[in-house]
C-alpha positions in Angstrom: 21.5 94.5 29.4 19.1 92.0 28.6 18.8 89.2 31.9 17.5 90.5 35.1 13.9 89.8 35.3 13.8 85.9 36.2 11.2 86.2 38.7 8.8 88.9 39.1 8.0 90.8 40.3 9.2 89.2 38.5 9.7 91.5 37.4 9.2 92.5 33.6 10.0 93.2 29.9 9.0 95.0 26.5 7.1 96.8 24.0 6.1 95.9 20.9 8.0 97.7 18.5 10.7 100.8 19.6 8.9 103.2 21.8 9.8 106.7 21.6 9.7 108.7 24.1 7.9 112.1 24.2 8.1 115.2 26.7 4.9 114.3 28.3 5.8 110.9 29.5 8.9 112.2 31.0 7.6 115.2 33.0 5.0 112.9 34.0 8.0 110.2 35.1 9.9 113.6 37.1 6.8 114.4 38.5 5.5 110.8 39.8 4.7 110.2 43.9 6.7 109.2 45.7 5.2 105.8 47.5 4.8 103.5 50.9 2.9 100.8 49.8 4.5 97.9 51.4 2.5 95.8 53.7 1.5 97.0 57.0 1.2 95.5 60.0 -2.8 95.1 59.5 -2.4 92.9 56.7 -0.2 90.4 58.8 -3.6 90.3 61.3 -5.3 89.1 58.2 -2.7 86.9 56.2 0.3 84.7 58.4 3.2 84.5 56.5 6.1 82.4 57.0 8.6 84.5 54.9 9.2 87.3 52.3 10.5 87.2 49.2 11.8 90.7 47.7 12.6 91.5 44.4 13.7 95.0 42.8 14.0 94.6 39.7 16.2 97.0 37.4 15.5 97.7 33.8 17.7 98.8 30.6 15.1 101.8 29.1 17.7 103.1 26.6 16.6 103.6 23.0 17.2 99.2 22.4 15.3 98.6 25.0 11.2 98.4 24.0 11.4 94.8 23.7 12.5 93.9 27.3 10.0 96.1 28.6 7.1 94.7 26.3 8.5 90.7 27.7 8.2 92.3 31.2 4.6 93.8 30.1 3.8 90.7 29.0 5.4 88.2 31.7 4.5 90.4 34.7 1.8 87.5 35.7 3.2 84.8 34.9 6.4 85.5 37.7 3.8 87.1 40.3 1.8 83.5 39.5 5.0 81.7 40.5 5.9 83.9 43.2 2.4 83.4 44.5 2.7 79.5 45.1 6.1 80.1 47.3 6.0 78.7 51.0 7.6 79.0 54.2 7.4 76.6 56.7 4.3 75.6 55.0 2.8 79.2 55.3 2.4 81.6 52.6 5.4 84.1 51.9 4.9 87.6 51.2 5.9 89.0 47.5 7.3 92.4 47.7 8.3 94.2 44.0 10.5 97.2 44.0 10.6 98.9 40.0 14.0 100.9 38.8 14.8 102.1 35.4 18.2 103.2 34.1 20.3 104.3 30.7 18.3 107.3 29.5 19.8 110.7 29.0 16.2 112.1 30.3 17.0 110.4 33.9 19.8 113.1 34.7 23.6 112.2 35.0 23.7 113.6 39.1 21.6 110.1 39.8 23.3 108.1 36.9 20.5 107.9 34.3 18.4 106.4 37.3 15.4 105.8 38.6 13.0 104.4 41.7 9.5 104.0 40.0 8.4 102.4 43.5 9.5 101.0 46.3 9.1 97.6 47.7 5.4 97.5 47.3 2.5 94.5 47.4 0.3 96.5 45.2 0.7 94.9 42.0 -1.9 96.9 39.7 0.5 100.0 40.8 3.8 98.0 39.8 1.7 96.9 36.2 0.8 100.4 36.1 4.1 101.4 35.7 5.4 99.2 33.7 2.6 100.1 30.8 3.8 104.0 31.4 7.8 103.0 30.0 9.0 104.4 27.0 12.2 103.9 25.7 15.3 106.3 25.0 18.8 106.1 24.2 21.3 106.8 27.1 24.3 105.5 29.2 23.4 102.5 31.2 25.2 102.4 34.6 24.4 98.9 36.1 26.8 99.8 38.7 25.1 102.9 39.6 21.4 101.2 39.8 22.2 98.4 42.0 23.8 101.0 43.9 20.5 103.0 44.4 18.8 99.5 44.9 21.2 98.4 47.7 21.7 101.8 49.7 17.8 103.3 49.1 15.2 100.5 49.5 14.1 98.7 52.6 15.6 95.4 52.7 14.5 92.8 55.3 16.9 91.5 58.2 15.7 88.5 58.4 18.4 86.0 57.1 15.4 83.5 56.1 14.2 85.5 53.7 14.8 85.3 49.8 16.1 89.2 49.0 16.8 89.2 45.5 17.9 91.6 42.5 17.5 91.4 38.7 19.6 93.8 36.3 18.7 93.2 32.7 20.2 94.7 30.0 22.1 94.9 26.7 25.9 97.0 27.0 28.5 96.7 29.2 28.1 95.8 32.9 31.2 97.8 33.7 30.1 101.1 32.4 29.1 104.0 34.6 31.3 105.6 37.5 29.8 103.3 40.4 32.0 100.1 40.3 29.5 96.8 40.0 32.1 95.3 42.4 31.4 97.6 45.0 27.9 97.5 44.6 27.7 93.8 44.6 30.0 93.8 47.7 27.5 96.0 49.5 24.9 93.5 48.5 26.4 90.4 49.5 26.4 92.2 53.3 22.9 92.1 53.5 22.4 88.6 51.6 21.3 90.0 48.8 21.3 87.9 45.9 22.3 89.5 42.6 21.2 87.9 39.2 22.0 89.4 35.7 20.1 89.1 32.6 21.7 90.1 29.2 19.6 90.7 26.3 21.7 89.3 23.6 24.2 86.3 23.1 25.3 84.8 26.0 29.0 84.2 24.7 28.8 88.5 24.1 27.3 88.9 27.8 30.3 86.8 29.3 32.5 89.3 27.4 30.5 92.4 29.0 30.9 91.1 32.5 27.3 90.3 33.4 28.2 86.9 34.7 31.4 88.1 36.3 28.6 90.5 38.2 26.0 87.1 38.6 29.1 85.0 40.0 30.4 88.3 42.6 26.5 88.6 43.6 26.1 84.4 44.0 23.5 84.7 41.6 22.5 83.4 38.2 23.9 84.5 34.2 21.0 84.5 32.1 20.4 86.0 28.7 17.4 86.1 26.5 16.2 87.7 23.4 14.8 90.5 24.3 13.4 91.1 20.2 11.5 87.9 21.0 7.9 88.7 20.3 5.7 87.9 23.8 3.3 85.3 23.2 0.8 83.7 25.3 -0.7 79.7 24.9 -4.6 80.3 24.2 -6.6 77.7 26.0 -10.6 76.3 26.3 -10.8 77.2 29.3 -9.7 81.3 29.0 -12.9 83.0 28.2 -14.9 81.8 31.1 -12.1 82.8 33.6 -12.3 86.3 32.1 -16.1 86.1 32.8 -16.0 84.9 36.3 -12.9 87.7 36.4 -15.3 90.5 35.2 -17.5 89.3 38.0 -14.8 89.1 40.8 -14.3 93.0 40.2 -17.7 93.5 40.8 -17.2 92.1 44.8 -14.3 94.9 45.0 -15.7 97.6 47.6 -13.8 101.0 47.3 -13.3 103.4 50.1 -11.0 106.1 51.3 -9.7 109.1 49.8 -7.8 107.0 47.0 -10.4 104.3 47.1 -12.0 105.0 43.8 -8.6 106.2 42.0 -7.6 102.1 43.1 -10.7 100.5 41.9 -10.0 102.7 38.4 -6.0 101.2 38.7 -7.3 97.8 38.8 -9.7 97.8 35.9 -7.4 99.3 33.6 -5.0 97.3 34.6 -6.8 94.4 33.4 -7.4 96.7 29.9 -3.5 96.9 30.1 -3.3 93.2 30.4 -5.4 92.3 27.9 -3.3 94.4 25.1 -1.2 91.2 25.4 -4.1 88.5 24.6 -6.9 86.9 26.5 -4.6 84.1 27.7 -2.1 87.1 29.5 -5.0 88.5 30.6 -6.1 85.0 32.2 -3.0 85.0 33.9 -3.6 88.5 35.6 -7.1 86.9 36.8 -4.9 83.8 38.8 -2.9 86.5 40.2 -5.8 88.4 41.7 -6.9 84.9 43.5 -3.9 84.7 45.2 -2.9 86.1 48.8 0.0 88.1 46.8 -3.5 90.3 45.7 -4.4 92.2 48.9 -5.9 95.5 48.8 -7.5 96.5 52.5 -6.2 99.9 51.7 -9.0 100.7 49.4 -11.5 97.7 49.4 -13.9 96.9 52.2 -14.2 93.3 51.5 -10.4 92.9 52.1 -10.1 95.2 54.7 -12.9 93.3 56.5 -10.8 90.8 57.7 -7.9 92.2 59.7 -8.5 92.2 63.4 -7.4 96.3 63.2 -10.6 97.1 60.9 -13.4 99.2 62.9 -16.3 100.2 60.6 -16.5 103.4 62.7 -13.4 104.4 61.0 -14.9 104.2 57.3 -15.5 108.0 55.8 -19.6 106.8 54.1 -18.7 110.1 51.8 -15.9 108.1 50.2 -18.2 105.1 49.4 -20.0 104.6 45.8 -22.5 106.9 45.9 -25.1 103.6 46.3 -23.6 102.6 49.0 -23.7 105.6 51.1 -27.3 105.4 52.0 -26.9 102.3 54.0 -26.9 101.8 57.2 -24.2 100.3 59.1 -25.8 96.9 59.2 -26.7 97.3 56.1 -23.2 97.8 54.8 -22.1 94.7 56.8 -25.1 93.0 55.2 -23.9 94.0 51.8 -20.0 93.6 52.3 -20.6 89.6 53.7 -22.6 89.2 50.7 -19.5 90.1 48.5 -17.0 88.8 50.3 -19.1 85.2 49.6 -19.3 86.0 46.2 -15.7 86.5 46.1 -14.4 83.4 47.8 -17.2 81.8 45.4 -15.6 83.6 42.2 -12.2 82.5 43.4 -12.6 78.6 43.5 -14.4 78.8 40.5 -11.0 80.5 38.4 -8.5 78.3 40.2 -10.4 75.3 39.5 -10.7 76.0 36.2 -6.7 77.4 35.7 -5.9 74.3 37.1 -7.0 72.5 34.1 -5.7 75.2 32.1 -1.7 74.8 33.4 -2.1 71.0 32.1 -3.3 72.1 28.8 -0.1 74.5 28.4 2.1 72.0 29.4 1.7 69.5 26.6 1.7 72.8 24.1 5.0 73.7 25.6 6.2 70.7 24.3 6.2 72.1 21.2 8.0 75.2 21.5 11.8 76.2 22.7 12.4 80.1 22.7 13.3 80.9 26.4 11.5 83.9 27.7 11.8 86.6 30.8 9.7 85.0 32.6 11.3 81.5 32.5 14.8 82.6 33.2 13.4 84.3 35.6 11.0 81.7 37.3 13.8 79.1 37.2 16.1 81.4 39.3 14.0 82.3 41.7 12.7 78.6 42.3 16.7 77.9 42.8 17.4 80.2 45.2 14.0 80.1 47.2 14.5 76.5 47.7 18.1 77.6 48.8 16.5 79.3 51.4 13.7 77.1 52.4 11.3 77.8 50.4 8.8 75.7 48.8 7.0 76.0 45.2 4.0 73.8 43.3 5.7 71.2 41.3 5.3 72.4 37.6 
């Protein structure tokens, strides 16, 4: 079960070593929100897009799993990155990731050892958030039964231009489970959904355990990776002054609302999360968070500031930061114009300087071969965006 994340979102493998999972993680997993978080029509005020792209991803967390989900840790911002430089009739597109997990005992065998972490969302600290909350367990893995859920339960776009994709990666059979993967697959292909398979393992073994008779049925790609593969990241000259003008850029983020300040806490620790991987993974987050794919006028003012919707009259002061609630109005314009110039400042500064970063890694790539999540992933969705239209940065 080890090929599903090319992309992105995508989507998003292992942990370092086996993880073994405990009672708390699990009633916390049974007990999580259930959340909206796609884009709303204020954001589309802000930012014009010329398409979507849409990508649930589906992940093995059986007991041989850790590895995929510390590659998906660990390659998270390096297929949001990608993603990020997609366009549509020369306009951005708009990166939606929806998260399932399947194949442990723990998920319950009335939903087929299943699971919706999230729905399609664009809040990508909440998407790394739980990725860095997986554990592992053994289990029956039902890739049948999870493209199922991901078919029938999320909310796939109609329009036929845009790039609706899923990724199913993991390690045993693809015909196990009571839910035929034909049937699923067929349900797919009725809304243009494109299935690809990733299979953590030898890819002669994968052939044998159907996942690219599932990738050929869903007009999608056959992939396979080792998921054991330990996830490193290329260190470059330029990575500890994009963390420093990264530090800084959190500093222009504004929180407000009743969730404001729980957000602002999601987005620093996920930048702790990120750097458990290495400065140069951490890096990577940073060139996320400069790209239109990182929007957050739900909780920051800065962002929020710039759809045509916002009224300041409808800001709660008693949610600000405490410092900020004894402004006055035009002092809180005052204040938020001086951030939001900061920001766009902050923002050159990193993707001028990851600019000269990418042509560093790409003469050190020339020195190494292992294939990774990301890669398998990133060269799929580049296929089948262009497919449909879609333009990416040459690499």
């Amino acid at each position: 079960m080890k090929k599903t994340l090319s992309f992105i979102l995508v989507l998003i493998p292992l942990a370092v070593g086996v993880v073994l999972v405990n009672k708390v993680f699990w009633n916390q997993l049974f007990a999580s929100e259930s959340y909206s978080t796609s884009l709303d029509d204020k954001q589309a005020n802000a930012i014009e897009f010329g398409g979507n792209i849409q990508v649930a991803l589906c992940l093995d967390v059986s007991g041989s799993m850790s590895g995929l989900i510390d590659q998906t840790k660990g390659r998270l911002w390096d297929i949001v990155n990608e993603l990020s430089n997609a366009k549509m009739d020369g306009k951005p597109t708009q990166l939606e990731i929806a998260l399932y997990i399947y194949g442990s005992p723990m998920l319950g065998a009335e939903h087929g050892y299943t699971k919706q972490l999230t729905p399609f969302t664009t809040d990508l600290d909440l998407i790394s958030e739980e990725l860095f909350a997986l554990g592992t367990s053994g289990g029956d893995e039902y890739c049948g039964q999870v493209i199922d859920e991901a078919i029938k339960n999320l909310n796939w776009s109609q329009d036929k231009k845009d790039l609706k994709m899923v990724f199913v990666a993991g390690n045993e059979s693809f015909a196990q489970g009571p839910v035929s993967y034909e049937k699923s697959i067929g349900n797919a292909q009725e809304k243009n959904i494109v299935v690809n398979t990733i299979f953590c393992g030898n890819i002669v073994q994968g052939r044998q355990m159907s996942w690219e008779h599932g990738a050929k049925l869903g007009l999608g790609e056959y992939m396979n990776i080792d998921h054991n593969q330990a996830v490193t990241h290329i260190s470059t000259p330029y990575d500890q002054e994009i963390q420093t003008y990264n530090s800084r850029l959190n500093d222009t983020y504004v929180y407000y609302g009743d969730e404001g300040y729980l957000n602002k806490t999601r987005q620093e620790t996920q930048d702790k999360n990120a750097n458990k991987f290495g400065t140069a993974n951490s890096v990577k987050r940073a060139k996320s968070k400069v790209s239109k794919s990182y929007w957050n006028s739900k909780w920051d003012l800065v962002d929020a500031t710039e759809e045509k919707s916002f009224q300041w009259k409808d800001v709660d002061k008693k949610t600000l930061d405490p410092k900020l609630q004894k402004l006055s109005e035009e002092e809180l314009k005052a204040e938020i114009k001086k951030k939001s110039d900061e920001r766009a400042k902050l923002k050159k500064e990193i993707n001028e300087l990851y600019k000269k970063r990418e042509e560093y890694v790409k003469e050190q790539k020339k020195k190494t071969s292992a294939t990774s999540l990301d890669e398998v992933m990133i060269n799929t969705i580049r296929k089948q965006g262009e497919a449909n239209g879609m333009s990416f940065k040459k690499q």
